[in-house]
N, C-alpha and C positions, 0 to 999 in steps of 0.2 A: 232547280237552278242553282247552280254553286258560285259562290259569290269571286269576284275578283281576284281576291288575296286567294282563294283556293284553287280556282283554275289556274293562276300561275307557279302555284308553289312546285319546288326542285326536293327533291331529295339527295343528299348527299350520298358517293360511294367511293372506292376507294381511288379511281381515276375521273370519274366523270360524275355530273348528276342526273337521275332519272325524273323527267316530267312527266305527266301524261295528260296531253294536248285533247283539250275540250272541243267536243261540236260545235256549242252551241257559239264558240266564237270564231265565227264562220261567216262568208257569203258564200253563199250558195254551197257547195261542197269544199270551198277552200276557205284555209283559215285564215282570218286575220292579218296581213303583217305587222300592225303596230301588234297585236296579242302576241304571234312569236317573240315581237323584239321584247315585251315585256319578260316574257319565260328563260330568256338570254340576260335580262338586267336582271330578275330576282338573283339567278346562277351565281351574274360577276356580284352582285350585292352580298353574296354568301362568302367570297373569296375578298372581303373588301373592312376596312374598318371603318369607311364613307359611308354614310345612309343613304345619298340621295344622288339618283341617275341628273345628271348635267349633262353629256351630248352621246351620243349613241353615230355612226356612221354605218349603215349595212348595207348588205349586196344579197338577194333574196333569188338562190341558185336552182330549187326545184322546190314543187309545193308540196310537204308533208300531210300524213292523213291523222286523222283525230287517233289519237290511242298513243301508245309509248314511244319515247323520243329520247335522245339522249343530249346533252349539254356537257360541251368541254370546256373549260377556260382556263386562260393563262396571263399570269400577271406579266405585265410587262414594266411597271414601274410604280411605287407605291412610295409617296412621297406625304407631307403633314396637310399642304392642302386638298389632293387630293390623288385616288388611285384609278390607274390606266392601265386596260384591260382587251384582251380580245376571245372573242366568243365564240362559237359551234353548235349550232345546231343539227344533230346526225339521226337519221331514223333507218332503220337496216341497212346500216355502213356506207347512207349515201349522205353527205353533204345540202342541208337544204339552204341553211341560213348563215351567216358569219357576220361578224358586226366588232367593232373598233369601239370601246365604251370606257366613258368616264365617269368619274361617281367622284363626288363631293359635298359640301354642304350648304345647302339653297336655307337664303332668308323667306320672310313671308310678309317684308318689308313693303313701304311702297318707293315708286324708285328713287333715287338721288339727282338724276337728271334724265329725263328721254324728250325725242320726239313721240312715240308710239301713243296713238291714241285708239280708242275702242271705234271700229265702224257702227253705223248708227245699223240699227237693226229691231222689227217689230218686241212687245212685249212676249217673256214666253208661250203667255196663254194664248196670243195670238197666232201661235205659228202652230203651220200642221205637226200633228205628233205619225209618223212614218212609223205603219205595220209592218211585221214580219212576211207577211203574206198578201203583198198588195194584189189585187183583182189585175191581172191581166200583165204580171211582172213574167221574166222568163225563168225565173226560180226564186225558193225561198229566202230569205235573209237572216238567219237564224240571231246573229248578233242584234236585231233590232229589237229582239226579248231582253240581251242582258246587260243592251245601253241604248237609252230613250233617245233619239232624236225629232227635235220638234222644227222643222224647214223653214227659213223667210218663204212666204209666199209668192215673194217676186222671183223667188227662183226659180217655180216650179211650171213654167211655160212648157217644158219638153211634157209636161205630163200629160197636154191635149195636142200635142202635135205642133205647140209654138214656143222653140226654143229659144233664150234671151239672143243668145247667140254672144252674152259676153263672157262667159267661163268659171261665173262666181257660184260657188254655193255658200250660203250662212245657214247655222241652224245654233239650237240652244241642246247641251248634251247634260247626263245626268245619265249615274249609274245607276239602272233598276234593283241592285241589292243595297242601294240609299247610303254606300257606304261614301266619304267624303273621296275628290281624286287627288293624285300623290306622282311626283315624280315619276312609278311605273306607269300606272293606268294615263297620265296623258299623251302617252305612244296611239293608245286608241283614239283621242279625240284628237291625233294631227292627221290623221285620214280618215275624215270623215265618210258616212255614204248621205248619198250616191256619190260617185264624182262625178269630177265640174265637167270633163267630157260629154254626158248627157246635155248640157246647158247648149252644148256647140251644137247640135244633133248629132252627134257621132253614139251608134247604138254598139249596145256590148261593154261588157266591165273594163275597167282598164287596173289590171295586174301591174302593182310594183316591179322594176325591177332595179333599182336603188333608193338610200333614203337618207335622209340626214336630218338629224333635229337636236333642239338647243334649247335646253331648259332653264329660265331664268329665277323661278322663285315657288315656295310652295303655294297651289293654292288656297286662295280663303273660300271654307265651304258654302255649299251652293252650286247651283249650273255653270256647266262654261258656254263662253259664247265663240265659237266656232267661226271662222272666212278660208274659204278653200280658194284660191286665183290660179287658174291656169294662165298664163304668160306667154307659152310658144307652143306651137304644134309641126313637127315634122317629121317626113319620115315614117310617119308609124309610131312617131316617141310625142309625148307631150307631158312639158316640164310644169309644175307646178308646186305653188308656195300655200302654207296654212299659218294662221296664225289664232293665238288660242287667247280669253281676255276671261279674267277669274268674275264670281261676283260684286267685286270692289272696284272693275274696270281695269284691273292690271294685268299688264299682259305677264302670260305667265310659259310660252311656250313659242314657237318658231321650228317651221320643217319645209324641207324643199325635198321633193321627187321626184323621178323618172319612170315615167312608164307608159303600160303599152294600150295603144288606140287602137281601132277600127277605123281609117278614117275616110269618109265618102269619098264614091267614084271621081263626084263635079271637083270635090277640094285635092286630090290625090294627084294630079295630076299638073 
């Protein structure tokens, strides 16, 4: 298992940088999108004198296969608080990924004024810890070896045939190589699995196909605690919002998405 910092790492060349996009950060045969957008933030973070990814905006064009990939990036404006950036993700001269990114630098502060408070949500050791390989899934989940999720229990009604039917998943995350998470790695804990489309019973994954997220602070180590809400379902699109809350209760992230449903004959209609 190769730890985070190494399935993202880029190599520098003399126009682009070379990745080479991990398995095991995958559902089912496709990867990740928060792990792309991550492999695209280390990129712009190499062309950057900012350490820490603040908002990322992507559009997720065709799904790449695990193995070599390449990354372009170009500055587009590099200023004292911070550098703005846009990204490329290309795998045999096809366009998978692109993303709009900015990088700056995140306190670990708590805040100076919010409303944002942490939803209430069981103890870790109370929530289910989700296998890679659950009995009777329609394929494997490989990313669930190389980041722990542990499910509120109240979510998991779709799992006997009784879905909450209100679109929330929570769960408690942790990276299984125990390293602490960081500005890149919280791209993965803002699309969590399962999505909140199982909750609705709508069956079938539902693939990104845009993304946007807003990172406010680094986290303090420990688990995060994860709320996925789905908000609207139409069309075939259903939009939904994640919000990420460190060990200290601070929120430490924010992402809204677009993507694609399955959605029942009775509601489709």
């Amino acid at each position: 298992m190769q730890t985070f910092a190494d399935a993202t790492a880029v190599i520098p060349g003399s126009d682009a940088f070379a990745a080479d996009l991990d398995p095991q950060w995958a559902v089912g045969d496709k990867l990740h999108g928060g792990y792309l957008l991550a492999v695209l933030a280390r990129a712009a973070a190499a062309r950057s004198d900012h350490p820490h990814l603040t908002t990322i905006s992507a559009t997720f064009l065709a799904p790449p296969s695990p193995g070599a990939a390449t990354v372009t990036v170009e500055v587009l404006r590099a200023g004292r608080a911070s550098t703005q950036l846009r990204a490329r993700l290309e795998q045999n001269g096809r366009s998978c990924t692109e993303a709009l990114i900015t990088l700056g630098l995140l306190e670990d502060s708590d805040p100076w004024w919010t409303t944002s408070t942490a939803p209430a949500i069981p103890a870790e050791h109370d929530c289910f810890h989700s296998p890679s390989n659950p009995p009777g899934a329609p394929f494997p989940v490989p990313l669930l070896d190389v980041v722990e999720h542990r499910l509120d229990p109240s979510t998991l009604g779709f799992v006997v045939g009784k879905p909450s039917m209100d679109g929330r998943i929570a769960a408690w995350l942790r990276l299984a190589d125990g390293s602490d998470w960081d500005s890149f790695s919280l791209l993965i804990a803002l699309d969590p699995i399962p999505p909140a489309s199982l909750t609705l019973g709508m069956p079938g994954w539902a693939p990104t196909i845009s993304f946007t997220a807003y990172l406010r602070r680094r986290p303090a180590p420990g688990p995060l605690h994860v709320t996925m809400q789905a908000t609207d379902v139409t069309a075939g699109r259903m939009h939904e919002t994640a919000e990420t809350w460190d060990s200290k209760g601070n929120l430490v992230a924010r992402a809204t998405q677009l993507a694609a449903v399955r959605m029942p004959a009775e509601r489709a209609r």
